[in-house]
C-alpha positions as CSV (number, residue, x, y, z in Angstrom):
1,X,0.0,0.0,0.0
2,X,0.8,3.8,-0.6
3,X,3.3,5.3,2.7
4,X,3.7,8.8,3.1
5,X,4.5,11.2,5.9
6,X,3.0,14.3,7.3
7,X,4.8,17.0,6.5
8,X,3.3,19.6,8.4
9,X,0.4,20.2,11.2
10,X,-1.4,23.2,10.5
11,X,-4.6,24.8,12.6
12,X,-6.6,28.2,12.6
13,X,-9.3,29.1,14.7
14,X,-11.4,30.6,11.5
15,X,-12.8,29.0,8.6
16,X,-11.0,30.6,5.1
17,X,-8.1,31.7,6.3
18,X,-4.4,30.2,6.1
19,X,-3.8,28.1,9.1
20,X,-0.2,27.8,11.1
21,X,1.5,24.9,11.7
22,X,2.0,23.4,15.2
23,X,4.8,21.4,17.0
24,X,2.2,18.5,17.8
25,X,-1.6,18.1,16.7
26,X,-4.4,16.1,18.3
27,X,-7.3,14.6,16.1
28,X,-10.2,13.9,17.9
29,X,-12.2,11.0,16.9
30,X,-15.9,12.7,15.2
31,X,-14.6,16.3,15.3
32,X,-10.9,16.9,13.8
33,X,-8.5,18.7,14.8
34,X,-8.4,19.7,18.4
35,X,-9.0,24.1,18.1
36,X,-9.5,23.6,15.0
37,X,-12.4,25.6,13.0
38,X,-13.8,23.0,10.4
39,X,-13.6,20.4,13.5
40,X,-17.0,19.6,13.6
41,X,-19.6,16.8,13.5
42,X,-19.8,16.7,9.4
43,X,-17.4,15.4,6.5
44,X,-14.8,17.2,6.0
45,X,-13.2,17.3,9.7
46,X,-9.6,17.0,8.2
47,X,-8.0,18.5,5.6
48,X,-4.9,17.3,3.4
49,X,-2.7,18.8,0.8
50,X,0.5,17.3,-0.9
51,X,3.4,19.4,-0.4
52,X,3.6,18.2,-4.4
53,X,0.5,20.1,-4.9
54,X,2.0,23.5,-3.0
55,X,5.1,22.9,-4.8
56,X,3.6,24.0,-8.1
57,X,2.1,26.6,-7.3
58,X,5.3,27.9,-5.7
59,X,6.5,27.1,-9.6
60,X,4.3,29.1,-10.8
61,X,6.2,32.3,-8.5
62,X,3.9,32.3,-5.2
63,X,5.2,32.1,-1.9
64,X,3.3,29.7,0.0
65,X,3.9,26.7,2.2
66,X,2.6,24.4,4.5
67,X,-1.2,25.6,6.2
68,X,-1.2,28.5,3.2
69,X,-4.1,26.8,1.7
70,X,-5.7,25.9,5.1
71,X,-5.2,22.3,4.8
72,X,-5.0,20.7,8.0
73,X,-2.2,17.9,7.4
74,X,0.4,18.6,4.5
75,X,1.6,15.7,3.2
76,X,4.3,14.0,1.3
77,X,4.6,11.0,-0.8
78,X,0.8,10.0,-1.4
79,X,-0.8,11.2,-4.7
80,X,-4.2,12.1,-2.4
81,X,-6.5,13.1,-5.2
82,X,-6.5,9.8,-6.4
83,X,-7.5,7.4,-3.4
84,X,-11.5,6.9,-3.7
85,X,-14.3,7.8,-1.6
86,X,-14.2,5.6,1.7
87,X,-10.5,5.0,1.7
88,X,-8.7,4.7,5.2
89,X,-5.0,6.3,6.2
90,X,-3.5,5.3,9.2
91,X,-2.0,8.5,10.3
92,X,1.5,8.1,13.3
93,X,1.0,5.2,15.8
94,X,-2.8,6.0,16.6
95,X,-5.0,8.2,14.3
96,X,-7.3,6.5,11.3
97,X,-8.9,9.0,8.5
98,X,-11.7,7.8,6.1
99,X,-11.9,9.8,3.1
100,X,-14.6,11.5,2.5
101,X,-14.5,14.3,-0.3
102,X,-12.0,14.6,-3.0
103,X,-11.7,18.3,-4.0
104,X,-14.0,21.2,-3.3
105,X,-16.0,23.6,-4.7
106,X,-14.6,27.4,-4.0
107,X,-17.5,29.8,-3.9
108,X,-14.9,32.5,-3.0
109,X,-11.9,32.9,-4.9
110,X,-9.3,32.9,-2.2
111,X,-6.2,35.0,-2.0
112,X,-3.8,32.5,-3.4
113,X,-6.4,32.2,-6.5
114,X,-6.2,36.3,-7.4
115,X,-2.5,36.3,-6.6
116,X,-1.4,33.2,-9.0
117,X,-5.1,32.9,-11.1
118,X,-5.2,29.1,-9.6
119,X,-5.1,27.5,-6.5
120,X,-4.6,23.3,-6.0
121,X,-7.0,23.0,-3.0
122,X,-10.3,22.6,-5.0
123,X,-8.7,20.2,-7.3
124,X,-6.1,18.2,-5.3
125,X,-7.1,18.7,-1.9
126,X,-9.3,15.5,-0.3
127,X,-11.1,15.4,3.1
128,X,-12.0,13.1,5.9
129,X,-13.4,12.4,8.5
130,X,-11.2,11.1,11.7
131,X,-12.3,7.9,13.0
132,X,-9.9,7.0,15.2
133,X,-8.0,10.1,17.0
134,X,-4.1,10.1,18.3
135,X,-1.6,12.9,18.3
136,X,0.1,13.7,15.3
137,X,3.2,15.6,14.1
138,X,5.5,16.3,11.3
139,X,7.5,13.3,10.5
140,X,4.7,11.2,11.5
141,X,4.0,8.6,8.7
142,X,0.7,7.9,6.7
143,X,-0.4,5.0,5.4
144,X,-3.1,4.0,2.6
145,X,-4.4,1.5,3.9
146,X,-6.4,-2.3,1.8
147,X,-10.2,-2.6,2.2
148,X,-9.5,-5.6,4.1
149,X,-6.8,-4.1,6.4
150,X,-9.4,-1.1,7.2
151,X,-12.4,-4.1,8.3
152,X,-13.0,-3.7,11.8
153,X,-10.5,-0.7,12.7
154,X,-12.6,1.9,14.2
């Protein structure tokens, strides 16, 4: 199965703004991320962005990084926009995500969009829900996990 590793732990306390990244990061099983905004009881809990995904648009002359497109978990080494609907990451020791949206629709255009006319949240970001919570922290890995392997866990 696909293994990554978090690359960043970001958190703001408002909905549509760029979040900051933190030394350690608690997911709470039904809500998110602990203090949090989009923690909440609904499906998208949890966001995640590919540092891939940030890395173009810093191609394309933008300085951003990790939280500048209020994801939640910036990742590395998973191609996220592909895994289905349903799918389950083991996230560090503890913590178990189950996709839930691939993508979103932006009814705003968002800073980063007027500044580089494109953003990669609406097209390569994905969201979940937290099933299972644990800390979690930069250098922590991820995995994708089987259909099989995910029976029973949570």
């Amino acid at each position: 199965m696909e293994k990554g590793k978090i690359i960043a732990v970001c958190t703001s306390p408002g909905k549509g703004e760029r979040k900051k990244p933190l030394p350690v990061g608690k997911l709470i099983a039904g809500f998110g991320l602990e203090g949090d905004g989009h923690g909440g009881d609904w499906h998208r809990q949890v966001s995640l962005l590919a540092i891939e995904s940030i890395d173009k648009m810093r191609a394309m002359g933008l300085d951003v990084g990790e939280g500048d497109f209020a994801e939640n978990l910036t990742t590395s080494g998973i191609e996220l926009f592909s895994l289905p609907v349903g799918t389950r990451i083991r996230v560090g020791d503890q913590a178990l995500l189950e996709v839930t949206q691939i993508g979103k629709e932006c009814h705003t255009r968002c800073a980063i969009y007027h500044q580089a006319g494109d953003c990669v949240m609406p097209k390569e970001g994905i969201f979940a829900t937290v099933e299972v919570g644990g800390e979690v922290k930069a250098g922590d890995s991820m995995e994708v996990l089987a259909p099989a392997e995910a029976e029973g866990q949570g």
